[in-house]
FIFIRO-606308 format. One record per residue (C-alpha): residue number from 1; residue in three letters; x, y, z. Coordinates in pm, 1 decimal, decimal comma, padded with zeros to 6 digits. Each point is the difference from the previous one (the first is absolute). Example, Ala and Ser with C-alpha at 12.3 -4.5 7.8 and 13.67 -1.06 7.14 Angstrom:
% FIFIRO-606308
ATOM num residuo        X        Y        Z
ATOM   1     Ala  01230,0 -00450,0  00780,0
ATOM   2     Ser  00137,0  00344,0 -00066,0
This chain:
% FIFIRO-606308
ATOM num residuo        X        Y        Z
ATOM   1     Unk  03605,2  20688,6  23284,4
ATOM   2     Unk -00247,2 -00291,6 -00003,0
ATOM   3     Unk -00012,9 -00244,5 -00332,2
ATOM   4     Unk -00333,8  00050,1 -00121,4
ATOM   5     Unk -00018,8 -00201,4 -00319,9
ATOM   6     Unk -00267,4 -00082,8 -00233,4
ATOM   7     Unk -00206,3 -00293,7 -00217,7
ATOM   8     Unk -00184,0  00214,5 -00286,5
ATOM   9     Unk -00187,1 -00268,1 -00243,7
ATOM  10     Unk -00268,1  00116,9 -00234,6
ATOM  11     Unk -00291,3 -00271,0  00050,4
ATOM  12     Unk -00093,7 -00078,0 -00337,9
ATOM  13     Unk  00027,4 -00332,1 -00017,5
ATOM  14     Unk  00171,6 -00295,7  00176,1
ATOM  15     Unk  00329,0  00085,6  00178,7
ATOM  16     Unk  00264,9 -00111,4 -00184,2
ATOM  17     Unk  00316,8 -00118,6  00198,0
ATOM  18     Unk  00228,0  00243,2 -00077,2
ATOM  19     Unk -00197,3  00256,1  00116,7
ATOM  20     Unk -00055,7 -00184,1  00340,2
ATOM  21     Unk  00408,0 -00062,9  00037,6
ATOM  22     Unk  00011,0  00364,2 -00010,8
ATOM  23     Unk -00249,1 -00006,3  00280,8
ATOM  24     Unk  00236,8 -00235,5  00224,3
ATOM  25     Unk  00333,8  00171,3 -00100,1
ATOM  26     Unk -00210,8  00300,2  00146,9
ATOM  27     Unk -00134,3 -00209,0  00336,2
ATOM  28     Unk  00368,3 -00117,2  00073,7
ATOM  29     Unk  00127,2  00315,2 -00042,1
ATOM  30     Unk -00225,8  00211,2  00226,3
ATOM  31     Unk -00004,5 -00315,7  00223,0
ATOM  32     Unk  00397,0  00017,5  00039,6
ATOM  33     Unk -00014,0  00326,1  00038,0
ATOM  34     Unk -00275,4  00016,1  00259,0
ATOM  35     Unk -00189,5  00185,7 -00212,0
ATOM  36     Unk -00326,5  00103,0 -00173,2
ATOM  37     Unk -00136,1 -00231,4 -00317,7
ATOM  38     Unk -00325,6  00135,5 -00097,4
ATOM  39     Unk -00216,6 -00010,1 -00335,7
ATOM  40     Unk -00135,8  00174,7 -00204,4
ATOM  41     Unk -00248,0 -00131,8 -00281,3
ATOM  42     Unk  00055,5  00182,0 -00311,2
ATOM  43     Unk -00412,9 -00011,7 -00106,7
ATOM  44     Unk -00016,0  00287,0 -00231,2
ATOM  45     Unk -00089,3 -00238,0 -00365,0
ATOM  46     Unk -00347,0 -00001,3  00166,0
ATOM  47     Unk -00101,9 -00255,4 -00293,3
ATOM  48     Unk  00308,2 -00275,0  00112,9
ATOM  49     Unk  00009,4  00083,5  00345,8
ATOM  50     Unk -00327,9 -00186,8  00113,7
ATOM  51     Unk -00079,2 -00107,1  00311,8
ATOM  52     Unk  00095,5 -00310,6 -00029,7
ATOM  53     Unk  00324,8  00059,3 -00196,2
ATOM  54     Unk  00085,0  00193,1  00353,1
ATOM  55     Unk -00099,1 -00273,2  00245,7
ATOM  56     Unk  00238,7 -00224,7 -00225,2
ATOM  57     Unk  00296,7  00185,9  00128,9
ATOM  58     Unk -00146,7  00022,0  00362,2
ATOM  59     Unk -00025,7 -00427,1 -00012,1
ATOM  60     Unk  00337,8  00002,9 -00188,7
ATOM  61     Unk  00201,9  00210,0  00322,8
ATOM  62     Unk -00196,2 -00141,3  00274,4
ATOM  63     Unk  00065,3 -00375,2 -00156,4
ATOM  64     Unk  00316,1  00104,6  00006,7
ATOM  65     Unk  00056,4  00143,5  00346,2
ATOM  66     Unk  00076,2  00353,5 -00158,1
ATOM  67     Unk -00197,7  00203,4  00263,7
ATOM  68     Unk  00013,4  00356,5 -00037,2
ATOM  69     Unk  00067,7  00232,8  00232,6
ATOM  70     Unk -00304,1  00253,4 -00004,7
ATOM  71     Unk -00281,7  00057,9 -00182,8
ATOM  72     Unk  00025,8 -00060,3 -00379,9
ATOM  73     Unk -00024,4  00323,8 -00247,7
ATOM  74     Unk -00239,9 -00008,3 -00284,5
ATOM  75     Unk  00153,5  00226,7 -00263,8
ATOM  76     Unk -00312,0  00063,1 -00131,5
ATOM  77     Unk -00092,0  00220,7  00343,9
ATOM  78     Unk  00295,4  00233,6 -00105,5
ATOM  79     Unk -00045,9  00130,8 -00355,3
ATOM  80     Unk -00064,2  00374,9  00181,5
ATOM  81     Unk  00302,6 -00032,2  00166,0
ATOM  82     Unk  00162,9 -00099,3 -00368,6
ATOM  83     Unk -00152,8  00296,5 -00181,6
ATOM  84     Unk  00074,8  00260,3  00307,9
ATOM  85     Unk  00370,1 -00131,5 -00083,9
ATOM  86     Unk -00032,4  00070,1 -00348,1
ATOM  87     Unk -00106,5  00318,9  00057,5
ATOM  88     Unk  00247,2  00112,3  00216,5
ATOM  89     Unk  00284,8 -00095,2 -00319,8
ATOM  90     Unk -00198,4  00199,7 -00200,3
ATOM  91     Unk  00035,6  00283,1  00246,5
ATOM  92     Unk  00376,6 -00053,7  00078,2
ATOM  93     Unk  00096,3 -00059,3 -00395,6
ATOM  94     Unk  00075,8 -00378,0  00000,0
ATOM  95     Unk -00307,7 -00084,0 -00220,1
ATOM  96     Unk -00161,3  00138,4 -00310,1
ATOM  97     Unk -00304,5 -00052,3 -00127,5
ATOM  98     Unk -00115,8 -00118,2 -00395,0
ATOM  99     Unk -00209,1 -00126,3 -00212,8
ATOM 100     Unk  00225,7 -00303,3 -00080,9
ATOM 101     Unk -00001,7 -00171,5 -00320,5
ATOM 102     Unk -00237,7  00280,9 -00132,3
ATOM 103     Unk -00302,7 -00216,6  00056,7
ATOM 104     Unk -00207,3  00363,0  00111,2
ATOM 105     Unk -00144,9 -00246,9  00273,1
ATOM 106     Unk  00162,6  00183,2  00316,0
ATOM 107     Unk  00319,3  00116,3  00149,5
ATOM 108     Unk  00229,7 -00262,8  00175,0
ATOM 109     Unk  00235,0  00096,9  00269,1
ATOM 110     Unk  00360,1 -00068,7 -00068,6
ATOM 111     Unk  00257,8 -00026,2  00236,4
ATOM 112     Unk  00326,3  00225,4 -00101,3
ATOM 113     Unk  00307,9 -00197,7  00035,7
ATOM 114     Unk  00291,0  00164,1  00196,7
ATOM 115     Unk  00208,5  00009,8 -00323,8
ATOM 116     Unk  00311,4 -00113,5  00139,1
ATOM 117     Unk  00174,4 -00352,1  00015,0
ATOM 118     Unk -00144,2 -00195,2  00312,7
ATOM 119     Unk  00135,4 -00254,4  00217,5
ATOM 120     Unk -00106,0 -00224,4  00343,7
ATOM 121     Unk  00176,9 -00254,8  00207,2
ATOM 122     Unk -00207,7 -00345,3 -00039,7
ATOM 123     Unk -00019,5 -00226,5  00304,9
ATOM 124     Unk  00091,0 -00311,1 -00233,2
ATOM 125     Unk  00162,0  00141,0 -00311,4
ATOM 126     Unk  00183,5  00292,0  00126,2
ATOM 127     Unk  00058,2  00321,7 -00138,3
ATOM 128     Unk -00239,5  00043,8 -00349,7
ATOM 129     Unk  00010,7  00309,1 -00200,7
ATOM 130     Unk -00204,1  00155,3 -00337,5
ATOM 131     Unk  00088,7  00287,0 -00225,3
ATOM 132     Unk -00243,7  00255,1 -00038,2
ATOM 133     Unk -00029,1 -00001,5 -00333,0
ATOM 134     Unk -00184,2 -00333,3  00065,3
ATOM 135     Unk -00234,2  00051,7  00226,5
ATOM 136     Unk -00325,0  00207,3 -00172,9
ATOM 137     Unk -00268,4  00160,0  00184,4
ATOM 138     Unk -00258,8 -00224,9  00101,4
ATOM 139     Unk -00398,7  00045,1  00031,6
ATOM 140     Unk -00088,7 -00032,6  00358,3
ATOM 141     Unk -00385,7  00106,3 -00033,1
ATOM 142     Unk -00188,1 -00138,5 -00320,3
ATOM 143     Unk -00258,9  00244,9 -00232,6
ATOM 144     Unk -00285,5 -00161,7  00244,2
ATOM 145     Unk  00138,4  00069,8  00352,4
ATOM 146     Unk  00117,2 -00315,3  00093,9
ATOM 147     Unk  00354,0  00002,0  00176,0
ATOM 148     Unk  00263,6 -00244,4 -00183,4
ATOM 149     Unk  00180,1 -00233,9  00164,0
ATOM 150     Unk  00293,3  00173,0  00063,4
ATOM 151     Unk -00159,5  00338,2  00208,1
ATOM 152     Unk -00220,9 -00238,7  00198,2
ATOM 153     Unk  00236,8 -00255,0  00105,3
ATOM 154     Unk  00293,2  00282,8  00114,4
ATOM 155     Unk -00326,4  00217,3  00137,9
ATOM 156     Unk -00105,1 -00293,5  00188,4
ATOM 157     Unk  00355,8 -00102,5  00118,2
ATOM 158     Unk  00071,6  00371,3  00165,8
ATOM 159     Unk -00350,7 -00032,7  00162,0
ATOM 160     Unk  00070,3 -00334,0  00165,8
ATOM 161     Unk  00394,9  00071,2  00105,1
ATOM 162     Unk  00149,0 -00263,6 -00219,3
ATOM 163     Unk  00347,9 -00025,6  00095,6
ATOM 164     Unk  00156,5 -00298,7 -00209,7
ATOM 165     Unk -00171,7 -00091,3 -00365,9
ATOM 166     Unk  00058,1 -00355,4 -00068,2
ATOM 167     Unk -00171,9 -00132,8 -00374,1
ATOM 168     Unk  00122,1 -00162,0 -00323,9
ATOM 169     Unk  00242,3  00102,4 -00257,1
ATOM 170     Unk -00224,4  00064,2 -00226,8
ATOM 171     Unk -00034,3  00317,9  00204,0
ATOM 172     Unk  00341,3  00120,0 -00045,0
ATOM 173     Unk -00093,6  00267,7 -00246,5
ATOM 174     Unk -00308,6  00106,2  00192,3
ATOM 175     Unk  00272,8  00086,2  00276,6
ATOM 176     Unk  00122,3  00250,5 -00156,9
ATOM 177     Unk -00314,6  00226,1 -00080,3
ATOM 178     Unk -00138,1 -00116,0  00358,1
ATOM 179     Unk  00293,6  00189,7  00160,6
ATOM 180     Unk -00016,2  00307,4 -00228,3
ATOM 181     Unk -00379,7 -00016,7  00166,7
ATOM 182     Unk  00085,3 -00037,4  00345,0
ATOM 183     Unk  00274,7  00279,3 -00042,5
ATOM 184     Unk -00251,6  00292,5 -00162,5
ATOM 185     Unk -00250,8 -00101,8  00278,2
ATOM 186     Unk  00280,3  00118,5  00239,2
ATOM 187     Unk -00027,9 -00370,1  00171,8
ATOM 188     Unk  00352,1 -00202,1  00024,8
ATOM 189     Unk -00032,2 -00294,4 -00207,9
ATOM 190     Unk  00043,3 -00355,0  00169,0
ATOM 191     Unk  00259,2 -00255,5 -00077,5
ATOM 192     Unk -00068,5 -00251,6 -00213,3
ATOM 193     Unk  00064,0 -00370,7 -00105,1
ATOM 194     Unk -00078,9 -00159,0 -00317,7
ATOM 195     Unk -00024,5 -00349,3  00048,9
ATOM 196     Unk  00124,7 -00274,2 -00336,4
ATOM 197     Unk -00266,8 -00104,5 -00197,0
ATOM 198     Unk -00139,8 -00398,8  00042,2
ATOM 199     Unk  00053,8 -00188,4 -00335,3
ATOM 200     Unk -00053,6 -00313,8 -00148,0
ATOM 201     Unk  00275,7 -00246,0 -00122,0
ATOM 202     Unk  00062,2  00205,0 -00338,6
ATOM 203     Unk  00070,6  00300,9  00216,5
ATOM 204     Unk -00356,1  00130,3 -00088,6
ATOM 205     Unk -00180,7  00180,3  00243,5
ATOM 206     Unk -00229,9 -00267,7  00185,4
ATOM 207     Unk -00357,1 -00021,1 -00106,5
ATOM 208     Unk -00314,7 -00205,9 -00018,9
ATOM 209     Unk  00118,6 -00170,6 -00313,0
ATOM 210     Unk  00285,0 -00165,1  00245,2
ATOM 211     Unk -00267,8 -00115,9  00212,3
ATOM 212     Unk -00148,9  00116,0  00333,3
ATOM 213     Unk  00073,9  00361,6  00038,9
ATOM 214     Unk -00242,8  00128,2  00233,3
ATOM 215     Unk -00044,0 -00002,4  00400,0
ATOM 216     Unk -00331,5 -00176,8 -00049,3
ATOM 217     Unk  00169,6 -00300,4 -00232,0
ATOM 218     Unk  00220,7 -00060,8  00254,0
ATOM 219     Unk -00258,4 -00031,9  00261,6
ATOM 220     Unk -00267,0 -00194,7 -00189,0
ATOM 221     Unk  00280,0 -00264,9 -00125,5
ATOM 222     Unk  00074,1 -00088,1  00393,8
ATOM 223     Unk  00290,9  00199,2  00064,9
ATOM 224     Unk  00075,6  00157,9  00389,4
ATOM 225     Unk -00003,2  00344,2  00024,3
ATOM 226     Unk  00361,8 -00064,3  00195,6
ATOM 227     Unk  00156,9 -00114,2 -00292,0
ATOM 228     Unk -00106,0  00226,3 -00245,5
ATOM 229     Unk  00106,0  00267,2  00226,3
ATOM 230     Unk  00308,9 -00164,4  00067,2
ATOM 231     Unk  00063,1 -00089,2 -00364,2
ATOM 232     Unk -00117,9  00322,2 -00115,8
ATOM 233     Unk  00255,5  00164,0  00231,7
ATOM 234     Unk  00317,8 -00151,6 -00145,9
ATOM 235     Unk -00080,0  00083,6 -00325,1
ATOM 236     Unk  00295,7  00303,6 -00043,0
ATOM 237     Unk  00065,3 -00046,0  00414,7
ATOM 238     Unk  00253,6 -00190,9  00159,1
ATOM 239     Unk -00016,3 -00024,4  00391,1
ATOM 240     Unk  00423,7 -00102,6 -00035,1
ATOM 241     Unk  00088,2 -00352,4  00041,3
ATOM 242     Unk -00194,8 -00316,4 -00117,5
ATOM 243     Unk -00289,6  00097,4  00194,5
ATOM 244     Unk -00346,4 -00074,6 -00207,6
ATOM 245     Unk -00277,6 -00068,3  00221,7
ATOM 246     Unk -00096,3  00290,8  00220,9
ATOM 247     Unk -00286,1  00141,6  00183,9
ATOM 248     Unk -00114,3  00356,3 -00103,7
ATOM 249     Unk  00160,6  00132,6  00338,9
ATOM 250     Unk  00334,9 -00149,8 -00040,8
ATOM 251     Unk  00007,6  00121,8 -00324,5
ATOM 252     Unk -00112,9  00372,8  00089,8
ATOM 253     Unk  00242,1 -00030,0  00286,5
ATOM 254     Unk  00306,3 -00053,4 -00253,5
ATOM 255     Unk -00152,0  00210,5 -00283,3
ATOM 256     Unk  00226,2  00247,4 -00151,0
ATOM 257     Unk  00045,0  00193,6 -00379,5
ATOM 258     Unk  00355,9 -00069,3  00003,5
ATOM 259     Unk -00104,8 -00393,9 -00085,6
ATOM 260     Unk -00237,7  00094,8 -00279,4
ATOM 261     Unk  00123,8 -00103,9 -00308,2
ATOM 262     Unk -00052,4  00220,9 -00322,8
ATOM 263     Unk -00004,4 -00243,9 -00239,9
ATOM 264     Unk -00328,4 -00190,3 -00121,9
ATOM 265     Unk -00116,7 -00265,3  00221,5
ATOM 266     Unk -00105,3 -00375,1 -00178,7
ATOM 267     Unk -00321,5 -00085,7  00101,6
ATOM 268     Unk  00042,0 -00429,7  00134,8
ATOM 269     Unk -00284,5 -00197,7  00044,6
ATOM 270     Unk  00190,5 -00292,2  00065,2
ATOM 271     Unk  00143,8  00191,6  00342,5
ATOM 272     Unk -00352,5  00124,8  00080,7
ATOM 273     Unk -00145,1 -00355,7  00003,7
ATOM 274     Unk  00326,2 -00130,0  00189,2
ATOM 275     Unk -00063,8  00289,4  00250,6
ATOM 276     Unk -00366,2 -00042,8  00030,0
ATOM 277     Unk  00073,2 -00399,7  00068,5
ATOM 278     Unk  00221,4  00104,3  00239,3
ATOM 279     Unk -00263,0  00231,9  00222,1
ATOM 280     Unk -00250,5 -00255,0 -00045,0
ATOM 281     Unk  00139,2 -00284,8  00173,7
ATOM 282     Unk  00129,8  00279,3  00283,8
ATOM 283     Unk -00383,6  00047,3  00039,1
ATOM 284     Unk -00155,8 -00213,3  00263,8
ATOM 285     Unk -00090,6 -00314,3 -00099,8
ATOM 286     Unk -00382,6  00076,1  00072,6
ATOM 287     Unk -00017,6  00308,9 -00195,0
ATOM 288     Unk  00164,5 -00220,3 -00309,1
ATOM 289     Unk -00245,9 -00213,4  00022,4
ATOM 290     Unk -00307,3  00219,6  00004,8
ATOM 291     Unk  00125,4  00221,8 -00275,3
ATOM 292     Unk  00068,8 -00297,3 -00238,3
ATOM 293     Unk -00348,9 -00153,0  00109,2
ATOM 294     Unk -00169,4  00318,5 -00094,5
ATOM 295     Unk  00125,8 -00116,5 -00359,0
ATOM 296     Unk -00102,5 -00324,3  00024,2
ATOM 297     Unk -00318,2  00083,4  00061,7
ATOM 298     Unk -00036,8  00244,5 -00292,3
ATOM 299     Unk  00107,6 -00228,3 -00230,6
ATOM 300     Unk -00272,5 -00214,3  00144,6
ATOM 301     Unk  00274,5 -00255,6  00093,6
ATOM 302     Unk -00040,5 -00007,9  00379,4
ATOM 303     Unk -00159,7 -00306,0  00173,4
ATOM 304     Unk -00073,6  00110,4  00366,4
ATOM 305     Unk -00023,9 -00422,7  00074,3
ATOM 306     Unk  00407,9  00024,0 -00030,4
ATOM 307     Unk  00170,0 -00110,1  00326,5
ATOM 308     Unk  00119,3  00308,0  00189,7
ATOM 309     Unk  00344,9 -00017,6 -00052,8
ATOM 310     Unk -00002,8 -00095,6 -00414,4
ATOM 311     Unk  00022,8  00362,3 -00130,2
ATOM 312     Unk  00337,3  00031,8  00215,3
ATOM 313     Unk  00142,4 -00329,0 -00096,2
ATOM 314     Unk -00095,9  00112,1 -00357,7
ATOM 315     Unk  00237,3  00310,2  00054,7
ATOM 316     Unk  00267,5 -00194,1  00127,4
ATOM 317     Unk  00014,7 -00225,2 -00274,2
ATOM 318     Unk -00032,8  00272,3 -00240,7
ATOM 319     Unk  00303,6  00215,9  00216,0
ATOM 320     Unk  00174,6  00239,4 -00187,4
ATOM 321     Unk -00255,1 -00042,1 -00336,3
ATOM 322     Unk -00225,4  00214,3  00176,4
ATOM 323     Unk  00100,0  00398,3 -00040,2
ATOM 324     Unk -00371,9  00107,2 -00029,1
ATOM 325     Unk -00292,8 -00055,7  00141,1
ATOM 326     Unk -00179,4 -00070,0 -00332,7
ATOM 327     Unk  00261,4 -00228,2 -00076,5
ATOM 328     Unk -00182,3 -00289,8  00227,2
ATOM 329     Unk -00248,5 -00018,0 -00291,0
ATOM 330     Unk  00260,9 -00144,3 -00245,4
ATOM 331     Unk  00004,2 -00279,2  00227,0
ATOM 332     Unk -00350,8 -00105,0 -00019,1
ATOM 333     Unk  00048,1 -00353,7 -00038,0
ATOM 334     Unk  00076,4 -00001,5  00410,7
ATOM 335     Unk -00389,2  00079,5  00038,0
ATOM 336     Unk -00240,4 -00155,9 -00318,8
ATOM 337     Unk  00011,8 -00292,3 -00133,8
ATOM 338     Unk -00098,4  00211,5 -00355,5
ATOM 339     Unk  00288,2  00129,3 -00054,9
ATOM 340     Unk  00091,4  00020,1 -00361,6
ATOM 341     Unk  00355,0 -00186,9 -00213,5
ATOM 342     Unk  00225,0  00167,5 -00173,5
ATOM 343     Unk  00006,3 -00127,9 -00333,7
ATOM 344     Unk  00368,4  00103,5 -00035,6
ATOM 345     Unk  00112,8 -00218,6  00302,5
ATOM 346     Unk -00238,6 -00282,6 -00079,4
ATOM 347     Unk  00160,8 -00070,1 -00330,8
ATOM 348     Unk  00324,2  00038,2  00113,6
ATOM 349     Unk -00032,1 -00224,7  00339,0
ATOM 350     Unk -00334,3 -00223,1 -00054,6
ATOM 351     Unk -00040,8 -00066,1 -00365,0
ATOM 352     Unk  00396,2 -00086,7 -00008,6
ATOM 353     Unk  00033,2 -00353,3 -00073,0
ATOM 354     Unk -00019,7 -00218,5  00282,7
ATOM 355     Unk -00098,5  00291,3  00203,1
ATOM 356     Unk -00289,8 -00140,7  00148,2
ATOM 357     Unk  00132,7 -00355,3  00053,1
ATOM 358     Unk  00242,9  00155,1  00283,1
ATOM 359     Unk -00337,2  00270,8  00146,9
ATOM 360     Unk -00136,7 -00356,6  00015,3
ATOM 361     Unk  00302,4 -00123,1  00214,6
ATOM 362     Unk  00022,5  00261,5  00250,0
ATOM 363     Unk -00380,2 -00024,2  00057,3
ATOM 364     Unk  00057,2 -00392,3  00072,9
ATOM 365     Unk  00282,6  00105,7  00221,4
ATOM 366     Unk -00131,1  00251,6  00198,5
ATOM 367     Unk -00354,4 -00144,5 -00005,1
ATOM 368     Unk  00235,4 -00271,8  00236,9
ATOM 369     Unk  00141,2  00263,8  00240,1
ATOM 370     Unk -00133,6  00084,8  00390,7
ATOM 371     Unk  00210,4  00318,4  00045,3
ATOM 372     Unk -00069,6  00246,1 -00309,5
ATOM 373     Unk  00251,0  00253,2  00144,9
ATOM 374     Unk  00209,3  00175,2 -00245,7
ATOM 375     Unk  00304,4 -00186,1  00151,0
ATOM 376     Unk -00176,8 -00334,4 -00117,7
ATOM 377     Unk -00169,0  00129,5 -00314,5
ATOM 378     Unk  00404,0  00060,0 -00118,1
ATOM 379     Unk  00122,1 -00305,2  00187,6
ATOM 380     Unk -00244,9 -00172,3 -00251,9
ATOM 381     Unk  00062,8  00125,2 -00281,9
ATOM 382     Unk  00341,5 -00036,3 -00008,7
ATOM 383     Unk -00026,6 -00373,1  00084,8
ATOM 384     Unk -00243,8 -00003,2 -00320,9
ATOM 385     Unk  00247,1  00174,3 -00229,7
ATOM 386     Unk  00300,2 -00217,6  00115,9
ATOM 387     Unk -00136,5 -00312,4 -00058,4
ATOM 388     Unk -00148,7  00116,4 -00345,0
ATOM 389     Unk  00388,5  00155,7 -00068,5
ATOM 390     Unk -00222,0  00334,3 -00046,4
ATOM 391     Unk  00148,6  00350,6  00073,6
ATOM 392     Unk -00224,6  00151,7  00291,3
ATOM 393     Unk -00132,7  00293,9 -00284,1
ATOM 394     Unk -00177,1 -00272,7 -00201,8
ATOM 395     Unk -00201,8 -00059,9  00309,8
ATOM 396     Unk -00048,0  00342,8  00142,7
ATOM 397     Unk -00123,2  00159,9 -00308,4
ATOM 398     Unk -00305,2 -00169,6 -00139,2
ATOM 399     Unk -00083,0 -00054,0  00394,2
ATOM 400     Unk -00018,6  00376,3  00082,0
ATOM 401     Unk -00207,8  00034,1 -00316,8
ATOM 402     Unk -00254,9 -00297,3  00098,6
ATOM 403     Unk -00031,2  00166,7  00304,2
ATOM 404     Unk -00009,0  00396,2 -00021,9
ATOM 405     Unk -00034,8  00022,4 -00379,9
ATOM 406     Unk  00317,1  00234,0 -00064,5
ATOM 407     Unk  00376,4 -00105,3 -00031,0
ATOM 408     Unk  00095,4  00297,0  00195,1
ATOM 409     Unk -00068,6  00035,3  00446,1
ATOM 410     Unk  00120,4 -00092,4  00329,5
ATOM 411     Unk  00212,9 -00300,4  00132,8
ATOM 412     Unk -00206,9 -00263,0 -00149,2
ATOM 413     Unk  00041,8 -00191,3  00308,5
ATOM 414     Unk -00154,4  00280,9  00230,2
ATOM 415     Unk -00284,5  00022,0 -00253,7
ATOM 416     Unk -00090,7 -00349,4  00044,1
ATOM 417     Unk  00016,0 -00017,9  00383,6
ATOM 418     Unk -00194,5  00325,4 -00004,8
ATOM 419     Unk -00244,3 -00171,7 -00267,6
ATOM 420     Unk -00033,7 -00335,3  00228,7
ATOM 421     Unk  00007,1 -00326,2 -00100,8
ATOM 422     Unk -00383,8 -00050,8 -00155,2
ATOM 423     Unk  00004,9  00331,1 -00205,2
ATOM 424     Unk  00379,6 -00081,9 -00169,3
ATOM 425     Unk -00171,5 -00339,8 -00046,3
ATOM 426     Unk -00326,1  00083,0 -00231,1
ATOM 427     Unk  00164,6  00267,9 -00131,8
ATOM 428     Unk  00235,1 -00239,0 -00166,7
ATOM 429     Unk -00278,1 -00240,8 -00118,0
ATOM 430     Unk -00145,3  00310,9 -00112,5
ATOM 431     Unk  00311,1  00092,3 -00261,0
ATOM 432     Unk  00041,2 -00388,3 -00066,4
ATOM 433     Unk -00423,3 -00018,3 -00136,0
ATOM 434     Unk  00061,6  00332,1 -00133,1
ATOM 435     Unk  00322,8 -00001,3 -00248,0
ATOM 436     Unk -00011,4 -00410,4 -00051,8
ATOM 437     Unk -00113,3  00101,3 -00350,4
């Protein structure tokens, strides 16, 4: 038998990541397998389902490196296929038709539940059973002749030889009627896996109120496609070990249900940014660059009269601060002069009492040195703090401010050789004019 496995999303909107995870859990899968992963776009709310609203998942896989396997289905192309179906349980007894709720609007079609208890094995739960006395008939073609749900997607699922269903949790119950479906269409129902739901740190299920939920946030806030995917993957799978960071082939290669967990999995966004950092600086050092000057120049913070090499000394200094690309703009003070002070760090470091009596010192003393290297912008400073009887913090802090405008960055020592000597130098006559008052 060959895996054929499916992504299924109804395009009415953004794609949301849980519904994408679902698409990788379905990529490795097939992948490991050597299998089929195809999709099918589920376009039938003709009002949501807008052309645009289906190129959003398109960008959203191919970003991602989910490439499907053969053309995709449109859903919408099979609603004769749905009603012959229909039909046919009419014929054979598993559906009924009526006027439900008494509206006198039309007949629905209502699919006859087998009327016994029901059971199937789960790839990542095990074995789930219902009684029958609570599972209901269920309407499967509405008063207007519009499939539901529930015919179209098994319809659609016998049509395109779907051997393996892997979705959410939420469609546990679903499961159940799906089966009964596949069963009076005389088709063998596929196996399934219900993956844990993504939630938030109160155990919620994960949504935009947490933050960026969609494919598209992810994207625009500078985040690799890799790491998202890789990310993405390890929420509810564990590859064994204290491996993390993975391509998408090593991870389809050691892919399996068996280390699925059932159990909710906490969205982290302090792990995403760690892992994004992480396949950032394994980029190569030209492609850093280029992205993060793409968002220089954006912001309109980009002076093409910088030496060649000062964007990648920047990102040295900055190191492991960097774990997106947009992140370069929170270090603007490395390319304007107009950069703007925190008012919270200027009271606390400049207005301080004698504050600007030692910025006054360091500029004497390093107004004196030849090598402003960040070996002898320390090697300074420390001389100037020792024969003051200073501590090297009462220094350091109203210096970084004078000179970057925020208490918080890099080694202040790499920020000054990366600076240079004449910018470090009017930057602090700049602070001392501006907070003498």
């Amino acid at each position: 038998m060959t895996v054929r496995t499916r992504f299924a999303p109804s395009p009415t909107g953004q794609v949301h990541i849980g519904n994408i995870r679902a698409a990788i859990y379905n990529w490795l899968f097939a992948r490991h397998e050597g299998g089929q992963f195809l999709l099918r776009i589920e376009d039938t709310d003709r009002a949501r389902s807008t052309p645009a609203a289906v190129q959003a998942v398109l960008d959203a896989m191919t970003w991602l490196g989910l490439h499907w396997d053969e053309e995709p289905l449109y859903q919408s192309t099979q609603t004769a296929a749905h009603l012959a179906a229909a039909e046919r349980l009419l014929q054979a007894g598993h559906a009924y038709k009526e006027d439900k709720g008494g509206t006198g609007k039309g007949e629905c079609v209502i699919f006859r539940m087998p009327g016994t208890d029901m059971g199937f094995h789960d790839e990542i739960k095990g074995d789930l059973a219902k009684k029958a006395a609570d599972m209901k008939d269920f309407v499967i073609v509405r008063s207007d002749g519009s499939p539901v749900f529930h015919l179209a997607n098994v319809v659609d699922d016998i049509h395109m030889n779907i051997t393996h269903i892997i979705r959410g949790d939420d469609h546990v119950e679903n499961t159940y009627r799906h089966v009964a479906l596949f069963r009076a269409l005389g088709a063998t129902p596929p196996k399934y896996a219900h993956l844990p739901m993504i939630v938030n740190a109160q155990g919620k299920p994960y949504s935009k109120r947490d933050g960026a939920a969609y494919v598209g946030d992810f994207r625009d806030k500078g985040y690799l496609p890799e790491a998202l995917f890789n990310f993405l993957a390890l929420l509810g799978w564990s590859p064994g070990g204290d491996r993390e960071l993975m391509g998408s082939a090593e991870m389809a290669q050691l892919f399996t249900f068996e280390r699925v967990q059932s159990s909710a999995a906490q969205f982290d966004l302090v792990k995403l940014l760690w892992m994004n950092g992480e396949y950032m600086r394994a980029l190569p050092r030209e492609q850093r660059e280029a992205a993060c000057r793409a968002v220089l120049q954006a912001r309109g913070l980009w002076n093409d009269a910088l030496p060649a090499d000062y964007l990648g000394r920047v990102l040295d200094a900055l190191a492991e601060r960097i774990k997106l690309f947009t992140d370069i703009a929170d270090a603007g003070y490395f390319f304007t002069e107009d950069f703007p002070f925190d008012e919270k760090s200027v009271q606390k470091r400049l207005k301080k009492e004698g504050a600007l009596e030692l910025l006054a010192a360091e500029r004497a003393a390093y107004a004196a040195l030849a090598d402003f290297s960040a070996a002898a912008t320390e090697a300074a400073l420390r001389e100037l703090a020792a024969a003051r009887g200073l501590g090297m913090g009462e220094l350091v802090h109203p210096l970084r401010v004078a000179v970057s405008g925020t208490a918080v960055g890099p080694s202040l020592f790499h920020m000054l050789e990366v600076l240079g000597k004449e910018r470090c130098l009017q930057r602090m006559d700049k602070a001392l004019e501006k907070f003498k008052q």
